[in-house]
Z-matrix of the N, CA and C atoms (Angstrom, degrees):
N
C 1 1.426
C 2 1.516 1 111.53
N 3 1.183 2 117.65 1 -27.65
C 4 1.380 3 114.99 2 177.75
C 5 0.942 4 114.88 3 -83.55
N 6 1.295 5 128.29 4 -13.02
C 7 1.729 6 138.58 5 174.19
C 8 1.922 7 106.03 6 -69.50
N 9 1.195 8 82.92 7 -21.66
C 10 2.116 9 91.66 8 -165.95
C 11 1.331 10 97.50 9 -106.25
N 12 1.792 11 111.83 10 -8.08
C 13 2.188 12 96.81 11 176.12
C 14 1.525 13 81.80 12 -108.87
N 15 1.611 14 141.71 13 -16.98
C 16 1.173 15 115.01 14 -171.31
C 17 1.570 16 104.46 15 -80.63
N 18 1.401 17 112.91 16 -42.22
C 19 1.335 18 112.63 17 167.81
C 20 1.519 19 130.12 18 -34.16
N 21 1.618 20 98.46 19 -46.39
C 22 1.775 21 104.41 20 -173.69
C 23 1.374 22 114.81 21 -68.57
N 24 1.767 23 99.43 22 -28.78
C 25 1.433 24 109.77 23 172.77
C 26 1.357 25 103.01 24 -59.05
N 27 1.015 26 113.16 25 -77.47
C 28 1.342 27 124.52 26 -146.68
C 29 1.586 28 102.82 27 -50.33
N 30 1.163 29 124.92 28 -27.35
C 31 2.006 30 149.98 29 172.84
C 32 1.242 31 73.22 30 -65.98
N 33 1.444 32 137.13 31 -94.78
C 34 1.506 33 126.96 32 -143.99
C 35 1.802 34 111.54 33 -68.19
N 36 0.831 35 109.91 34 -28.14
C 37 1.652 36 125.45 35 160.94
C 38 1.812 37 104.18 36 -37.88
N 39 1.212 38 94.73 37 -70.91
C 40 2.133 39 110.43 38 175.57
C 41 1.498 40 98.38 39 -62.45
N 42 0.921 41 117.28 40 -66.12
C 43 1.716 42 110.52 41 -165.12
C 44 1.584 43 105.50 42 -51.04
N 45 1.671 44 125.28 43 -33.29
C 46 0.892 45 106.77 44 175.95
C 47 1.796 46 136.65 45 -80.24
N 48 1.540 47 80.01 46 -17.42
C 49 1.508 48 95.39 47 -178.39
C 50 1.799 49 102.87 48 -72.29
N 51 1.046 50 121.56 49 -40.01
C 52 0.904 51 130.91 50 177.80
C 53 1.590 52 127.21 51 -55.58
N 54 1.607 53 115.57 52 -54.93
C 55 1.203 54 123.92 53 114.38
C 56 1.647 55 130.47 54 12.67
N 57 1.087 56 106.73 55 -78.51
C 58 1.309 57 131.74 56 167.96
C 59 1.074 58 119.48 57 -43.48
N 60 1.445 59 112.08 58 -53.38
C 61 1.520 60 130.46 59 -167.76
C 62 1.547 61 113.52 60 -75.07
N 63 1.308 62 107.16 61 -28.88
C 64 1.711 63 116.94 62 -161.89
C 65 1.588 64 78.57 63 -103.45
N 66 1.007 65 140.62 64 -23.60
C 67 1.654 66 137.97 65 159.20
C 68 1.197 67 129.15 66 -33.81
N 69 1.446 68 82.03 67 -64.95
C 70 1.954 69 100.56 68 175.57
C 71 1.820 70 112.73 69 -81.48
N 72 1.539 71 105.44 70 -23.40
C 73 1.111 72 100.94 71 154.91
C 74 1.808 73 137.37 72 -30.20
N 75 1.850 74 86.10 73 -84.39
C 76 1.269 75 111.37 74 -178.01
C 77 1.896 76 106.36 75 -70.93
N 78 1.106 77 103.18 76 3.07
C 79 1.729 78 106.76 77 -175.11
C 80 1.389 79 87.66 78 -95.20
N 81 1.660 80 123.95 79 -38.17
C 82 1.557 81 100.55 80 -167.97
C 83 2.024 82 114.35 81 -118.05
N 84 1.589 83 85.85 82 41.21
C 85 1.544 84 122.52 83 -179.17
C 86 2.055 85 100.92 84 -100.40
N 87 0.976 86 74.31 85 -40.83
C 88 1.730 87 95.06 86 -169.07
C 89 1.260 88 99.32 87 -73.90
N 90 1.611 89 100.05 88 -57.45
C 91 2.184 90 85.15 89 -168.84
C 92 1.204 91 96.62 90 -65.83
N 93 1.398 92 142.92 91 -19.51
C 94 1.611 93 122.71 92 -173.75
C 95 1.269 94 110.23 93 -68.76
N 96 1.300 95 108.30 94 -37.87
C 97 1.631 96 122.59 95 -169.16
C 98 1.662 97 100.27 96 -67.60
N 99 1.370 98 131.79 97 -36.89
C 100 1.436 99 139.76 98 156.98
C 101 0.856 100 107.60 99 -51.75
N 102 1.599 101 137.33 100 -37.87
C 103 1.438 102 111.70 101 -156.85
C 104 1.245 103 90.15 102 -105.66
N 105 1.071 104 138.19 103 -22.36
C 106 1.290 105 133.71 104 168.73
C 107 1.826 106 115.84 105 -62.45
N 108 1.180 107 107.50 106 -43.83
C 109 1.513 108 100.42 107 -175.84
C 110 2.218 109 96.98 108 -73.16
N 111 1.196 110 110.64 109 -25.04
C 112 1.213 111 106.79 110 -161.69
C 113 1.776 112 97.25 111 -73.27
N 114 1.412 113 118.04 112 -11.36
C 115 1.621 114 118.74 113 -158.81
C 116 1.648 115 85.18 114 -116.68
N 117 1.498 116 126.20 115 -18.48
C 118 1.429 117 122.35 116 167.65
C 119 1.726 118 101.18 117 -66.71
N 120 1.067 119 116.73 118 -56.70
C 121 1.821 120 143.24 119 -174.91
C 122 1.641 121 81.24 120 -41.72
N 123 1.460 122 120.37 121 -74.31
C 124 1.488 123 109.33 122 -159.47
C 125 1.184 124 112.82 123 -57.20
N 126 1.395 125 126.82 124 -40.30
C 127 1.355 126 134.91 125 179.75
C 128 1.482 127 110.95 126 -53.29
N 129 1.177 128 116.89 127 -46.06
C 130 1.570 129 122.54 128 163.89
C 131 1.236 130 122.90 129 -47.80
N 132 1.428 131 104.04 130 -44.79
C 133 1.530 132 104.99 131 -171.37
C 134 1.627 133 114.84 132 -73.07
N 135 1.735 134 115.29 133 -30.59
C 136 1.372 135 110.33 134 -175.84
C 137 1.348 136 98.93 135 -101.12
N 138 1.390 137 126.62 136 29.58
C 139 1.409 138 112.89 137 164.32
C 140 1.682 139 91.43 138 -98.22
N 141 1.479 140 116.62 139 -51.19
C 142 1.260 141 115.71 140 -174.40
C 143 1.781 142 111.11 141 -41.17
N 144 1.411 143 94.94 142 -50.32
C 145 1.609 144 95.92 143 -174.10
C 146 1.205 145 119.60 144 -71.87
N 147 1.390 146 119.24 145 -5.54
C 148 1.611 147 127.31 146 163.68
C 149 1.351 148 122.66 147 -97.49
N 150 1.295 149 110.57 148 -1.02
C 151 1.491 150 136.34 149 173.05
C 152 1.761 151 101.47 150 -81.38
N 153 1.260 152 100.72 151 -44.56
C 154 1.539 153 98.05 152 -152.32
C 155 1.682 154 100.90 153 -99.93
N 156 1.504 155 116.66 154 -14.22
C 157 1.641 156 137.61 155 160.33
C 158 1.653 157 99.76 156 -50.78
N 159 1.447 158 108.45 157 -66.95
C 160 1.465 159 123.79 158 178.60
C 161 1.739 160 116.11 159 -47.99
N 162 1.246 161 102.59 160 -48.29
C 163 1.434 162 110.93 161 164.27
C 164 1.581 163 134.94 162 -21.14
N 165 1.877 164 74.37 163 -82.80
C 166 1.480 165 122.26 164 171.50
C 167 1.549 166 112.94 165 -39.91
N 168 1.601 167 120.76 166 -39.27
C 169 1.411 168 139.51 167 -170.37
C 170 1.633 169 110.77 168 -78.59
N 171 1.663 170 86.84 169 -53.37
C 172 1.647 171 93.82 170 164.22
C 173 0.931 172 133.65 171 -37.87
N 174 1.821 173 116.63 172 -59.63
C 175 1.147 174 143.70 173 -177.84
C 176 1.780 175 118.31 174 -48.66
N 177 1.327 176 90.88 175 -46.33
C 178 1.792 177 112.66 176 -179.81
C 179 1.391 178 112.22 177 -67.57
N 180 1.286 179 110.91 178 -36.02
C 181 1.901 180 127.80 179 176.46
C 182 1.471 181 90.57 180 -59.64
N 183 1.553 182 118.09 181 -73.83
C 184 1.141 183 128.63 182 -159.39
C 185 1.618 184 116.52 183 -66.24
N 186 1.077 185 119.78 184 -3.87
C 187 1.799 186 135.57 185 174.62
C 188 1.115 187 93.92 186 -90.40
N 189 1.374 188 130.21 187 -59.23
C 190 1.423 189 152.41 188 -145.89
C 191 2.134 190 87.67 189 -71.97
N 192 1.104 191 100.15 190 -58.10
C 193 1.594 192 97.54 191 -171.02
C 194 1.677 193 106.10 192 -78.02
N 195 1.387 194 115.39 193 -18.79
C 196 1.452 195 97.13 194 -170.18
C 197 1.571 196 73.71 195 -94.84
N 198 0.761 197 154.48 196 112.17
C 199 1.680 198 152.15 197 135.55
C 200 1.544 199 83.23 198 -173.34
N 201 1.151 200 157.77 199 -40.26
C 202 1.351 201 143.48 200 144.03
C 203 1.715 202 118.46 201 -33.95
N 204 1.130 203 110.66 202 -50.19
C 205 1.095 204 121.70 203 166.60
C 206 1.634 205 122.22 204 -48.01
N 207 1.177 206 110.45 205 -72.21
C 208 1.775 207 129.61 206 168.65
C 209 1.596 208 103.63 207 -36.25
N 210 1.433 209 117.21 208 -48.03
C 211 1.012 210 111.82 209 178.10
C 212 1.720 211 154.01 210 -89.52
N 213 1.828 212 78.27 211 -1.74
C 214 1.761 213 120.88 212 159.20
C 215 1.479 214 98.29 213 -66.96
N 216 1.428 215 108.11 214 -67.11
C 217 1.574 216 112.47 215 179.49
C 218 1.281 217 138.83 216 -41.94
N 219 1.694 218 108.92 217 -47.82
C 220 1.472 219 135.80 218 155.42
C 221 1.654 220 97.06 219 -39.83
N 222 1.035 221 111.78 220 -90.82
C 223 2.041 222 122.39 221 -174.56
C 224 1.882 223 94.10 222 -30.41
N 225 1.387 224 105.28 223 -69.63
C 226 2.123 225 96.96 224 -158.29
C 227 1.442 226 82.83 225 -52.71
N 228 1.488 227 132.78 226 -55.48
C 229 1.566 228 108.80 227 -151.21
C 230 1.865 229 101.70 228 -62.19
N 231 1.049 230 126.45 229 -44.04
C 232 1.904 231 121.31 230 174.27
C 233 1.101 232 100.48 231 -48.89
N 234 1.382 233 139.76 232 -55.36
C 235 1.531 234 137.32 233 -159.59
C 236 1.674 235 102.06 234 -67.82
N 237 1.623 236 118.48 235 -38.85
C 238 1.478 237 120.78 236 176.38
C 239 1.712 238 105.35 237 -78.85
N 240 0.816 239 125.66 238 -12.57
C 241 1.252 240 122.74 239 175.77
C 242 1.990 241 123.97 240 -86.00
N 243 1.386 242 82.78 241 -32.85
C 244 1.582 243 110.47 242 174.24
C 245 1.603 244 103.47 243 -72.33
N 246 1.354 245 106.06 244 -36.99
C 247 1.853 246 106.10 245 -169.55
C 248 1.452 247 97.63 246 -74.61
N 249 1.540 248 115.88 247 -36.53
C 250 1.511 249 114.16 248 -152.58
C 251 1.786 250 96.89 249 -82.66
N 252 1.238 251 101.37 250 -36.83
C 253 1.539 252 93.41 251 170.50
C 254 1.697 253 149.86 252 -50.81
N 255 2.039 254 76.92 253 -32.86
C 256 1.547 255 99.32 254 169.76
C 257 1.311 256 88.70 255 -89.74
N 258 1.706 257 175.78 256 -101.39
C 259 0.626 258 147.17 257 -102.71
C 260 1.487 259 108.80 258 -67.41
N 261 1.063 260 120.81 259 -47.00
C 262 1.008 261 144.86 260 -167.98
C 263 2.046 262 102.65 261 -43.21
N 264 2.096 263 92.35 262 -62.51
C 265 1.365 264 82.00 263 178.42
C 266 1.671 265 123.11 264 -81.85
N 267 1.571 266 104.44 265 -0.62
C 268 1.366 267 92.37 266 175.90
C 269 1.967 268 104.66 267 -74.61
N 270 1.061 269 95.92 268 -47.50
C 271 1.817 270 90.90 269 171.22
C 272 1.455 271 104.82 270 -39.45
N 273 1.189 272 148.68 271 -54.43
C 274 1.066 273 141.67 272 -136.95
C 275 1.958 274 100.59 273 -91.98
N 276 1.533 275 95.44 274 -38.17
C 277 1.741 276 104.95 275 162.60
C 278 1.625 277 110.64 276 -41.33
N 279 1.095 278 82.16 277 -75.54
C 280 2.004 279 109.36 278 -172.49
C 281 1.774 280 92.02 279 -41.17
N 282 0.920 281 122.60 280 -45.94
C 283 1.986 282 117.45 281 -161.42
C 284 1.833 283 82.54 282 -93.81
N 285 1.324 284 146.74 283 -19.79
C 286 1.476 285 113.19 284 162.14
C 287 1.317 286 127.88 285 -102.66
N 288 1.709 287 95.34 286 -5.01
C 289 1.839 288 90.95 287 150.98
C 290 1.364 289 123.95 288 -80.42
N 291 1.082 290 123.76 289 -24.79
C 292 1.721 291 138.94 290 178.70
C 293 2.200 292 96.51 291 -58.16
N 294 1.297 293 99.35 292 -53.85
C 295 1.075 294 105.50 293 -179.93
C 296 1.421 295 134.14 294 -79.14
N 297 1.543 296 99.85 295 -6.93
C 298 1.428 297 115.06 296 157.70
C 299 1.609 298 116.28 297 -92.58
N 300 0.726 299 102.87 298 -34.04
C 301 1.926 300 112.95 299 162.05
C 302 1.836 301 92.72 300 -34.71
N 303 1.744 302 98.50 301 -82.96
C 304 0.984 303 127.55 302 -146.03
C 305 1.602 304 92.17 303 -55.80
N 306 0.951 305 137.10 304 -70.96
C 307 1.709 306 142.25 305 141.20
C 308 1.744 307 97.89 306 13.28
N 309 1.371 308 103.82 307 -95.47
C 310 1.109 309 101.84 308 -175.02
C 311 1.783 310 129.37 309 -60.21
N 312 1.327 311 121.85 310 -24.93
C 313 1.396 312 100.14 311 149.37
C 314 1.257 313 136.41 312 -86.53
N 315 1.076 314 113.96 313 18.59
C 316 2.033 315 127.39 314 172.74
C 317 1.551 316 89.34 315 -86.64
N 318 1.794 317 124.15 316 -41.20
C 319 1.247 318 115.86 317 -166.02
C 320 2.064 319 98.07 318 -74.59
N 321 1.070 320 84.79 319 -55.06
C 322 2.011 321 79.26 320 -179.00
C 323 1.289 322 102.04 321 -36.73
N 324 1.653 323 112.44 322 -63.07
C 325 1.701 324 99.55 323 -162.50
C 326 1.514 325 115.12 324 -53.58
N 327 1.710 326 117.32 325 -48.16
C 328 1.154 327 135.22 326 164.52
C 329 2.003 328 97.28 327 -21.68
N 330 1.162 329 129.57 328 -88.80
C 331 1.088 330 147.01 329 177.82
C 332 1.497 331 102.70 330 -31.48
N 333 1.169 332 116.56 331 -66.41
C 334 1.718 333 130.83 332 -165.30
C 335 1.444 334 83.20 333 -50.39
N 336 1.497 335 120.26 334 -68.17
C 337 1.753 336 110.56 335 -163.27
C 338 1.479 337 120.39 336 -63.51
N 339 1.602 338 114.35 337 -19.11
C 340 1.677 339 123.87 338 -178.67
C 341 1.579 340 80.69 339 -55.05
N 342 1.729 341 116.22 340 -70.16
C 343 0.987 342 127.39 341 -159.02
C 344 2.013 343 146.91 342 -28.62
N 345 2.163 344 66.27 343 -31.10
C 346 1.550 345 98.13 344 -153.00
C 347 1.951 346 87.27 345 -101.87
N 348 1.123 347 94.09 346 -9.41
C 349 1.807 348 88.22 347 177.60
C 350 1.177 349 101.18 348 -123.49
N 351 1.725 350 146.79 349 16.48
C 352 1.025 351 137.70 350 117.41
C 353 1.110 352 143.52 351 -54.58
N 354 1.527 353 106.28 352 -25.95
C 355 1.840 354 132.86 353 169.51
C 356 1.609 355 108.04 354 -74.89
N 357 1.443 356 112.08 355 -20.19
C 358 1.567 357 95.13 356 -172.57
C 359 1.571 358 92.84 357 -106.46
N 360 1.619 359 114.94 358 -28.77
C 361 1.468 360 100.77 359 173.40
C 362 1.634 361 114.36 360 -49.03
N 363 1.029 362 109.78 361 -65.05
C 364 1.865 363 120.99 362 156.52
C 365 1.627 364 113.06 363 -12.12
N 366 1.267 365 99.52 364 -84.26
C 367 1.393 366 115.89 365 159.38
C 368 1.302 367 107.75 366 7.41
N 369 1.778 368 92.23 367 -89.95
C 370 1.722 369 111.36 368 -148.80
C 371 1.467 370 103.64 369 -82.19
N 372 1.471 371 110.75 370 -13.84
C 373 1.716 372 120.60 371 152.88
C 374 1.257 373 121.43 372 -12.87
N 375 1.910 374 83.13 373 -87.06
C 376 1.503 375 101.75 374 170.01
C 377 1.377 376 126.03 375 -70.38
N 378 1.064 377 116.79 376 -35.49
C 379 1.844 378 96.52 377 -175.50
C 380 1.702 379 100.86 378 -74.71
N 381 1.595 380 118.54 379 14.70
C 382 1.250 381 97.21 380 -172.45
C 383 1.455 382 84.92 381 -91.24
N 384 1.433 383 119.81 382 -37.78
C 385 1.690 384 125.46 383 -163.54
C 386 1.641 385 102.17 384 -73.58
N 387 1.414 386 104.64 385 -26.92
C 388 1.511 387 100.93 386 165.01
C 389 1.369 388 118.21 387 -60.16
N 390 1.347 389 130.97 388 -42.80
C 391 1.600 390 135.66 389 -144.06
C 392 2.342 391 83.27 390 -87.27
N 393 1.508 392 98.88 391 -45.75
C 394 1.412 393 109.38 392 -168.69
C 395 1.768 394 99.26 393 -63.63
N 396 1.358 395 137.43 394 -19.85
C 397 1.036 396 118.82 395 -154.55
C 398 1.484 397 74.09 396 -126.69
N 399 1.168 398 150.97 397 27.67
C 400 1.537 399 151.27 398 151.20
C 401 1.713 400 116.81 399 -83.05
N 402 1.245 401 83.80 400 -43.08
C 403 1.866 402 128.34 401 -177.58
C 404 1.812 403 92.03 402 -43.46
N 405 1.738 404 92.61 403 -74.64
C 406 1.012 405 111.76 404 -177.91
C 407 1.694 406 127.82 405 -71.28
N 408 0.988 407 102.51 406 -37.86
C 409 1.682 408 95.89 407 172.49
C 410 1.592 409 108.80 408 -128.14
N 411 1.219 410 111.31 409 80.35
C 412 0.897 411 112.51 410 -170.69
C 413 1.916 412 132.35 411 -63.83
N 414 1.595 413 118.20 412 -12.08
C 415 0.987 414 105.10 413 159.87
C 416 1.256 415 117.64 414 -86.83
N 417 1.533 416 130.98 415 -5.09
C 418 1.731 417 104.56 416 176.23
C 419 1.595 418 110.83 417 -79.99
N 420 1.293 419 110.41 418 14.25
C 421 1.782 420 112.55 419 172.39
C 422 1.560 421 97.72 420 -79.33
């Protein structure tokens, strides 16, 4: 009987060593598999951080041009503001020369009619000194 418990021992003795063995195996299966995911992990991390460097660069280009931009915009809107002003005062020229025109031919007509009722005062002057000197000498009528 002790031949059949030293035996079982000695079977459970191997099985454990064995045991053991596929232990330390799969125990030093694992840290590879750690150190591997942990050196995948780093690789992740400086892609991310070269991802977000790249970004970051973008971002600065793209600030950098829209503030170029803003300031294209800033200038056309002064330059449209500058045009509209001169249009503005050339309209305002154009309507007080129009109105100096207009000024000055109210003054002609003004004048033309002084003129035109000084000619008939005249006028009726003479045909009055005419009718009086008909009166009076009557054949040089």
């Amino acid at each position: 009987m002790q031949t059949i418990a030293d035996k079982y021992n000695g079977s459970m003795a191997i099985q454990a060593e064995v045991h053991a063995r596929e232990m330390k195996e799969q125990d030093h299966e694992y840290k590879l598999r750690i150190k591997d995911l942990e050196s995948m992990i780093e690789v992740l991390k400086e892609r991310i951080q070269n991802a977000v460097a790249d970004e970051k660069a973008k971002a600065a280009v793209l600030l950098i041009q829209l503030t170029e931009e803003k300031s294209k915009v800033s200038m056309l809107q002064q330059q449209m503001t500058s045009k509209l002003e001169n249009m503005e005062l050339r309209q305002k020229i154009a309507a007080i020369e129009h109105a100096a025109e207009i000024k000055e031919k109210d003054t002609q007509l003004k004048d033309r009619d002084r003129l035109i009722e000084e000619l008939r005062a005249r006028t009726n002057e003479l045909e009055e000194t005419n009718r009086r000197l008909s009166k009076n000498f009557p054949e040089a009528a």
